[in-house]
Every structure is written in structure tokens, then in C-alpha cells.
N, C-alpha and C positions, 0 to 999 in steps of 0.2 A: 504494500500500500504506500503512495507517493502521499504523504500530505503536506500541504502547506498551512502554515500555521497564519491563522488571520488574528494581528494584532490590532486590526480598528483602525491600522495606523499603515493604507499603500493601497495601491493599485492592485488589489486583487485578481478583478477580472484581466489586468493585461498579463497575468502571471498564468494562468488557468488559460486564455486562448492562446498564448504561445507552446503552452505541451498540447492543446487543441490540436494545435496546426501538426506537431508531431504524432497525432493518434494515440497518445497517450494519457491515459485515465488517472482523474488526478482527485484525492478528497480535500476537503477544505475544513479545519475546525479551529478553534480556541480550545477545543477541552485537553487536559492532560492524559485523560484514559485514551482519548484517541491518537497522541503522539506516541502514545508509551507501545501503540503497535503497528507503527508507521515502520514502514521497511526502506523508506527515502524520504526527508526532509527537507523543507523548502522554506526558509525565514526570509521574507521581502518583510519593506518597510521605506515608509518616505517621513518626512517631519522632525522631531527633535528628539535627541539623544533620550531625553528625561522622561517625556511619554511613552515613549517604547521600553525602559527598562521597566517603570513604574506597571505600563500594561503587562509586563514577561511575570514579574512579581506577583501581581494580586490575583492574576489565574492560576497561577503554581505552574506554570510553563518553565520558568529559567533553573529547577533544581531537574524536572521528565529530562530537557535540553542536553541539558550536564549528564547524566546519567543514556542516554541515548548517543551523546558523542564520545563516550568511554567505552560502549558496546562496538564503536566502529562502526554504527548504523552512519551512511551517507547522507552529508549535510550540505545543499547550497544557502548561503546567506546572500541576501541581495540588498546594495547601498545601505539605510539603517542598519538592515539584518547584519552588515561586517562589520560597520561602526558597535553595536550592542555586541560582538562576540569578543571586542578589544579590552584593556584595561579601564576605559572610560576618556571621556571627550571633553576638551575646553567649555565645549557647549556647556555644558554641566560638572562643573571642576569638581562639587564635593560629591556625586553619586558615581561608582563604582559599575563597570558594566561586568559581563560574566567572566573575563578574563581569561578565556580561549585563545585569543590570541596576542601576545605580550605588545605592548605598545597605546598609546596614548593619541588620539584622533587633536592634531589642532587642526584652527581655521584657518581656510586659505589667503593667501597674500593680497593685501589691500594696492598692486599694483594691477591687477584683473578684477573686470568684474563680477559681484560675487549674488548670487551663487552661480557658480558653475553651469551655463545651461548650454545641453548638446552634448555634438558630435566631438570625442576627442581620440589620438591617438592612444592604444596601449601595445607597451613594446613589453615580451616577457622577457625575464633573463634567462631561464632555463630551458632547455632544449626538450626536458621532461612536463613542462607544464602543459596543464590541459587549456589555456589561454592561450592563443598566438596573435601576433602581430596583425594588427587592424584597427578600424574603427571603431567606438561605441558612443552609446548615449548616455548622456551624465546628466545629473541635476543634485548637485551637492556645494557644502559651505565649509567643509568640514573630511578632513583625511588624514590616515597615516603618513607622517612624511616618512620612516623607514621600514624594513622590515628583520624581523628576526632571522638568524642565519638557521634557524631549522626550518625557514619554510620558501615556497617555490613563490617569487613574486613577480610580477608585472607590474611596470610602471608607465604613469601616465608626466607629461607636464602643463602645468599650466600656474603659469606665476615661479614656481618651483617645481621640483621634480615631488609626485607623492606616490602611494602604492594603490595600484588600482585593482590591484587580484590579489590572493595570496592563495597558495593551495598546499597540502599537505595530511597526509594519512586519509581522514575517512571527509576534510576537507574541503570544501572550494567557496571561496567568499570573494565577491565581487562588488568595485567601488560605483560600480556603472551598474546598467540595468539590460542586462543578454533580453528579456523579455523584451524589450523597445530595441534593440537595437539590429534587426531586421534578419536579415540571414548570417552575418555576423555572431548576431544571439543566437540564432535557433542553432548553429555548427556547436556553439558553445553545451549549447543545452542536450544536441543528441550525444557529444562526447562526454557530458557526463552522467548520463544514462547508460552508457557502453561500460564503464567504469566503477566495481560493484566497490574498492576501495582504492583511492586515489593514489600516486605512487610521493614516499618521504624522501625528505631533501637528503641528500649525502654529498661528502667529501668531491665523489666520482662525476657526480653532475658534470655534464660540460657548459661553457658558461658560452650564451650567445656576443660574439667578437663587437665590441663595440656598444656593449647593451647600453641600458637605460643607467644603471649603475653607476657606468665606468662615468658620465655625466652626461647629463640632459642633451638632446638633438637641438632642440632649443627652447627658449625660458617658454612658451604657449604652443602647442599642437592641434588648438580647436580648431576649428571652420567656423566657417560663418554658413549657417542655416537658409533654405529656402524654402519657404512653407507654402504649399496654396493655402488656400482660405474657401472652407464651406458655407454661403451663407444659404440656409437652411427655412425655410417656409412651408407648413404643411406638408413635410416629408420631403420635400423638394430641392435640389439646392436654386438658389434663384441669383441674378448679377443685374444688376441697374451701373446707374451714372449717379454719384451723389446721394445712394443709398434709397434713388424711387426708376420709375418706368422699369419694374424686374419684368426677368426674362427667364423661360427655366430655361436650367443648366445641367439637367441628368439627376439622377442617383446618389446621394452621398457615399451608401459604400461603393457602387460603382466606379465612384470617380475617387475615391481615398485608394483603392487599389490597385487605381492606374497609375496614380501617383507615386506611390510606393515604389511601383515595378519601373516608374520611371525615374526617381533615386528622390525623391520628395525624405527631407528628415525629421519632418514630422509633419503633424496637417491641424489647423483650426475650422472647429465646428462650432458656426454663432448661429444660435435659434432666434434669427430678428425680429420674429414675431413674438415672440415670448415675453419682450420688457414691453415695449409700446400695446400689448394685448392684456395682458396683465396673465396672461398663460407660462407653466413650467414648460420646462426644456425637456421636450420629447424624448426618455431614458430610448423607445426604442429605437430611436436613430442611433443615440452612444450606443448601443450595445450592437447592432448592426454591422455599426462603422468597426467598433472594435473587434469583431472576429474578422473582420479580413485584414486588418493588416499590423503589422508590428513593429511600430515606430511609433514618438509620444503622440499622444491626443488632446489638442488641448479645448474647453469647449464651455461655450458661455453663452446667455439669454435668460433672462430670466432668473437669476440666482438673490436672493435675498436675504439666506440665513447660512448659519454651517448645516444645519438638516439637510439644505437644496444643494449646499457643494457634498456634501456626504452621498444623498442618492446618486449625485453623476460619478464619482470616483468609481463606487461602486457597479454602477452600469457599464464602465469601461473608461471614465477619464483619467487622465495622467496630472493634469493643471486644469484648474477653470479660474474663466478671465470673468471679471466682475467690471462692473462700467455703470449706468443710472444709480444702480443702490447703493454703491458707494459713492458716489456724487451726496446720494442724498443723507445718508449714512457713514460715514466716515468709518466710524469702527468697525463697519462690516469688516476691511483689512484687516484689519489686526485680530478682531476675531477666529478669522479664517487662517491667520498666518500660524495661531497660537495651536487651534485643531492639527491644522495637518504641515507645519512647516512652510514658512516664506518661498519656497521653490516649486509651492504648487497653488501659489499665487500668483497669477497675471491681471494688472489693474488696464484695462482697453481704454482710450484715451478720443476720443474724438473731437478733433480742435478744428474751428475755421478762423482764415486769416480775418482780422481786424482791421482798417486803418483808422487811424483817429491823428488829429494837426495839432501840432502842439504850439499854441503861441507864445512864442518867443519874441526879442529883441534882433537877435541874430540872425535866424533863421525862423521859417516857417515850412520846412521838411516836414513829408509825412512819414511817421515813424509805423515799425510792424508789431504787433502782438497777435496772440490767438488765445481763442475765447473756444471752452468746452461746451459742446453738444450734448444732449442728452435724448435718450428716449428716440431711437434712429435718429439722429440729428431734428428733431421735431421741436424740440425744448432750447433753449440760450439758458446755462447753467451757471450764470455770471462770474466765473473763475475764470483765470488766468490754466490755458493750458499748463507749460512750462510750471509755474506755482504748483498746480496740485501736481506733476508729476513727482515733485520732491516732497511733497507732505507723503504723496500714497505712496513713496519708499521707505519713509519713516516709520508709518505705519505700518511695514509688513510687507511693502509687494513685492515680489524676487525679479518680476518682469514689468516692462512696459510697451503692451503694443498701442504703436502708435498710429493712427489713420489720420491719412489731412482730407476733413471733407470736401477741401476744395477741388484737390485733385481725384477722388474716387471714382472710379471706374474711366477716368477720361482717356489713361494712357499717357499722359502728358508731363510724365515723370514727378517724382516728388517733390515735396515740398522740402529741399535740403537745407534751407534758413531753420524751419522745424526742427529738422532732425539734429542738426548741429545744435542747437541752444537745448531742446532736450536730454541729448546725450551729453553735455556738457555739465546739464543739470545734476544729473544720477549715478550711481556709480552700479546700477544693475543692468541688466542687459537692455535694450531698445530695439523692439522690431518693427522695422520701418514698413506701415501701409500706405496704398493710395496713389496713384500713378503711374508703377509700373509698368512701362510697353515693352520693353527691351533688357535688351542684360546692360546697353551701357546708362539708363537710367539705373540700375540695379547697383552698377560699380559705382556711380556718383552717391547716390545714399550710402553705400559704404564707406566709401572717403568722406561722407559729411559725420557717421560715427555710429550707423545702426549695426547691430551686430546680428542681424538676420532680415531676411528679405519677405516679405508675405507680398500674394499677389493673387487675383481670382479670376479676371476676364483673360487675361493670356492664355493662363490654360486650359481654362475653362472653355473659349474656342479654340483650339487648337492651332495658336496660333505659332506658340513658341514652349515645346516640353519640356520641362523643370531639368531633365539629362543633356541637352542641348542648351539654354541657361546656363548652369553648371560649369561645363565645357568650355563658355563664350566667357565666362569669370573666369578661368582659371588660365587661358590665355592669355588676361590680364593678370594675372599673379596674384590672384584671389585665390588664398585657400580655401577649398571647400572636399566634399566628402564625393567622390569619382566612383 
């Protein structure tokens, strides 16, 4: 019996459709009688160090844990799940995690920004690891920077060099998330299904030339993300000009799985009718959308409470982006950041350009600001774009997408004044919406400082495929994920 143990605290369902995909039956519980006859282990986890230890404790999970990895029963830990199996985490300096594996999780360096989102490189050092050299999908604040010499590690960098796998005896803990990270993860995931006890670090190892160890390839190996963007209407995905005159656009899971197979590193699903209707976010689309593909999902409409971001994780999301209710709710963020961790927070930001004349002496220049949208752009929510983008990282939000209503749907490239004073504002990541027609509108919002690209009519007709994109950035010496 494979089970994964549901701590309240991760993306369950994207754990469960990725053994899906590999035809492999999997149980899901919190109780301790049912880990104690588990014959394979699975600890995922997103959010903070302290409610997942706190949640292992008060079910009587973390002592079944311990006594099932002394049996040599096989254990994947995934992101939290490898942070909770370490000595314990900055995050929470005085709580103790289970001590499996020696080492101390700090936070990562305030010269990236944090947390961690995406695609980054992991190189193994060992020639015996069941990890190799590739891609994966991250969304963390928080890492080992070294690893003990009894066990097999991979490393990632970003900011500095930290440990992104570690494996050894009955083993495999993972800083990244094999579930999201597309066929990458599932190679991960069928080899460790082959492998009834994982192989121990020795002497003899031979150590890969040049590895991650000997020092970093260099100080960040992310990419920069390109995501389409779902907007979603009565099952439908729908695309307009300025967020009206929609049009449908196909299927959301049909079109998440083109995507995917077209190298898409993750995908956003917004239910636009869901805030201006006052209706939830249709779970059967998330769940839909989440068994066919696997890469993050991130998905918002509608959300109002942690109960509403609770049902969508649950149905299959990875992050949900919050936008009207926190406009009108502030604490929504930090509520939500406190539930499940600031990296499964995305605050949506819909700004349009302002001009207003400033009378002066000197001059009489029109200067530019942007003022937030609300409610599909239907509402003028009297803030200062830019302003709230730095309150709702204060609050809690790990991301910031960003849409310039001006430009939406037009093709007519971004708005890179925006994205510059935004991203200049925050120190979290910034996904640049709204305009996109091209890859070299695409490069320029990167040069102005968005750290992923969302875009919906290009692909959406077929005019230009996310693998072609891709390929058109990386000609220009845009790292991205190939």
C-alpha cells in the first residue's frame, strides 16, 4: 500500500494525479493505523515549517514516521515533507523537526527573489543517485545549504548553492516538487517505485566531475516562466480585448495539455465570472484541468476566505491568486499566507494607466501613475497600483501577477513603465500580463524586470506556441526551460 500522508498542509491532489498518470494506486490518510501499514510513503507539504511539524505531532504521525523509516519501509518526502524530516528550520528556530536528516533549513538569500518560484536546475553529485540532472519546479523560502556526507545529494542554485534532493537507505527527499514538474517528475517518480530500498552513500561512490559541490555553475539557474493564462466562463475558456467582447477559446483541460506538451511551466486558471457574479470557482474545472497535466496550477475567481482557497488546493491547485477581496479585505493575504505558506499566495493586480497634470511653476508635464481595477476591471478601487503591490507583499503574497488593463488582449506589448516600477517595488517575483504578441514584447518585459511571462490570445489562436516562444527567448539569451 503506497500512502500519502495528508497533513492539511499541500497539494494533494497534484500528488495523487501524478502516480494517476503512472497507473499506480495510491491511499491517502492522516491516521496513524493506516501509515503503520503502508508499504511506501509519501510526505508532501507546502506552507511553514511550524504547521506541519505541529500537524505530524497532534495526529501521532511523527513517532508511526520514525518507526516506519527504521523498518526501511520507503519514504518520498516532498518540499515541507524534506524540510520536517531535517533538524529544524530558521523559519521556526525554537521547534525541533524529526531529525532524519542532520542539518538545519535556512532562508534563502535576500539577493533573489524570495520565495523561490519555478523552474530551476538540479545537478546530482552522485553517479548512484536516483535524481539526475534537469529541470524542476520549486516554490520554496527556505533550504538546506549543505548536506551530510552519509547521504547522496543534488544540488540546486539560486542566490547560493543549497541541497535540492538528498537520498539514502530506504530515502528520497526532494526540495522541489517531481509531482509538478512534468516528465522530469514522473522519470523521478517511476524510478522510485523500481527501487524497493534506495542505494547508501559510500566511500566508493564516484563523484560527478565538476559537480554542484566542487562550486556553483553559477550564483541562479532559474528560468524565467511562461505561462498561458485560462480565463474561464461557464466551463469555457473565453479571451476579449480589455477583459469584454469574449470569445471562446476551447476547453481548459484541453488547452492546459497542449500547453504542457508544448513546454508551458505552468498554467493560470481565472474563473472571471466568479468575483463580478458573486459565484465560486468551479472545483470541476480545477480538478479537470489537474489530471491532465503536471506542472503548477495556479487558479483564482472568486476566492474570499481560507475555506475557498482550501476547497481549490484540494480540487487540484498549487497557488491561488486572490485580486477584488483583497482589494477589499486586506487581511485576506495574510490570512491565506498564514494557512498555507506565502508561496501559495499570488495577489492579481489589475492596474490602468492614469494621467493626471501637475501644476507647477516649472513645468506642466503630464506625469504617469496606475490606479487598481477591481471586479473584471468594472470597479476604480482608488489605490495606487504600485502602492498596494508593496502592502500585499507585506502582507503575505509570495507573487505578483501583474495585468495592465490597458494593454489586455490588444497584443501591443506591455506596459514596461508598469512592470519596471513594480518590480522595482517588491522583492517577490512579478508576472508580467497584458500585451503580449510576440517573444520580443516578451524579452522587453523581461529587461523591464518581470520574472515570468503570462499571455492568453497568442496561444490561444494559434498564433505563436509557448515551444516556439521559448526558443525565440533563448536566442536572445533568455534562460528558460527547453
Amino acid at each position: 500500500m503506497i500512502m500519502i500522508i495528508d497533513t492539511g498542509l499541500g497539494n494533494i491532489a497534484s500528488v495523487q494525479s501524478a502516480f494517476s498518470a503512472l497507473n499506480v494506486d495510491v491511499v491517502t490518510s492522516s491516521e496513524p493505523e493506516m501509515l503503520e501499514q503502508a508499504t511506501r510513503i509519501v510526505l508532501p507539504g507546502v506552507g511553514s515549517f511550524q504547521a506541519g511539524m505541529e500537524c505530524l505531532r497532534e495526529r501521532g504521525l511523527d513517532q508511526v514516521l520514525r518507526t516506519q523509516i527504521d523498518r526501511l519501509v520507503p519514504l518520498l518526502a516532498i518540499c515541507l515533507g524534506m524540510q520536517l524530516l531535517t533538524d529544524g528550520s530558521d523559519e521556526a528556530p525554537q521547534l525541533p523537526g524529526l531529525g532524519i536528516i542532520p542539518g538545519k533549513n535556512v532562508r534563502l538569500p535576500d539577493s533573489v527573489r524570495i520565495p523561490q518560484q519555478g523552474w530551476n536546475r538540479v545537478f546530482p553529485e552522485s553517479g548512484r543517485s536516483l535524481v539526475i540532472d534537469g529541470y524542476a519546479a520549486f516554490a520554496n523560502s527556505y533550504a538546506l545549504p549543505d548536506a551530510h556526507s552519509d547521504w547522496n545529494p543534488a544540488w540546486t542554485n539560486y542566490g547560493h548553492r543549497f541541497v535540492s534532493a538528498v537520498n539514502r537507505d530506504n530515502i528520497l527527499a526532494c526540495q522541489f516538487h517531481p509531482e509538478l514538474s512534468g516528465r522530469y517528475g514522473l522519470d523521478l517518480l517511476r524510478r522510485w517505485l523500481a527501487n524497493p530500498v534506495l542505494p547508501g552513500r559510500s566511500s566508493s561512490l564516484n563523484r560527478i566531475e565538476n559537480s554542484a559541490r566542487s562550486g556553483p555553475r553559477s550564483i541562479n539557474d532559474s528560468t524565467v516562466r511562461i505561462i498561458p493564462c485560462l480565463d474561464v466562463m461557464n466551463g469555457r475558456v473565453v479571451k476579449g480585448i480589455r477583459f469584454q467582447n469574449l470569445r471562446d477559446s476551447g476547453d481548459p483541460a484541453e488547452r492546459a495539455a497542449l500547453y504542457e506538451r508544448q513546454g508551458a511551466d505552468e498554467i493560470v486558471l481565472l474563473d472571471i465570472a466568479a468575483s463580478p457574479g458573486g459565484l465560486k470557482t468551479r472545483l470541476d474545472a480545477v480538478r479537470r484541468v489537474r489530471k491532465r497535466i503536471h506542472i503548477p496550477l495556479t487558479v483564482g475567481g472568486g476566492i474570499r476566505s481560507v475555506e475557498d482557497a482550501s476547497r481549490l488546493l484540494y480540487a487540484g491547485a498549487d497557488k491561488i491568486s486572490v485580486n477584488s477581496a483583497a482589494v477589499r479585505r486586506p487581511e485576506l493575504i495574510s490570512d491565506l499566507a498564514q494557512a498555507f505558506g506565502r508561496q501559495c499566495v499570488v495577489v492579481a493586480i489589475d492596474a490602468r494607466k492614469r494621467l493626471r497634470k501637475i501644476n507647477s511653476l516649472v513645468s506642466a508635464k503630464k506625469t504617469c501613475r496606475w490606479e487598481v481595477l477591481i471586479n473584471g476591471g468594472r470597479i476604480r478601487a482608488g489605490r495606487g497600483a504600485v502602492e498596494w503591490a508593496s502592502e500585499a507583499e507585506l502582507r503575505g503574497a509570495g507573487e505578483i501577477l501583474l495585468t495592465s488593463w490597458d494593454r489586455d488582449g490588444t497584443r501591443s506589448g506591455a506596459d514596461l513603465a508598469l512592470v519596471h516600477a513594480v518590480s522595482d517595488a517588491v522583492s517577490v517575483p512579478v508576472v508580467c500580463s497584458g500585451g503580449i504578441g510576440s517573444s520580443d514584447d516578451a524579452f522587453q518585459a523581461i529587461r523591464a524586470g518581470a520574472d515570468a511571462i503570462l499571455a492568453a490570445s497568442i496561444f490561444h489562436d494559434n498564433e505563436l506556441a509557448v515551444a516556439e516562444l521559448k526558443r525565440q527567448l533563448a536566442a536572445q539569451k533568455i534562460p528558460v526551460r527547453l
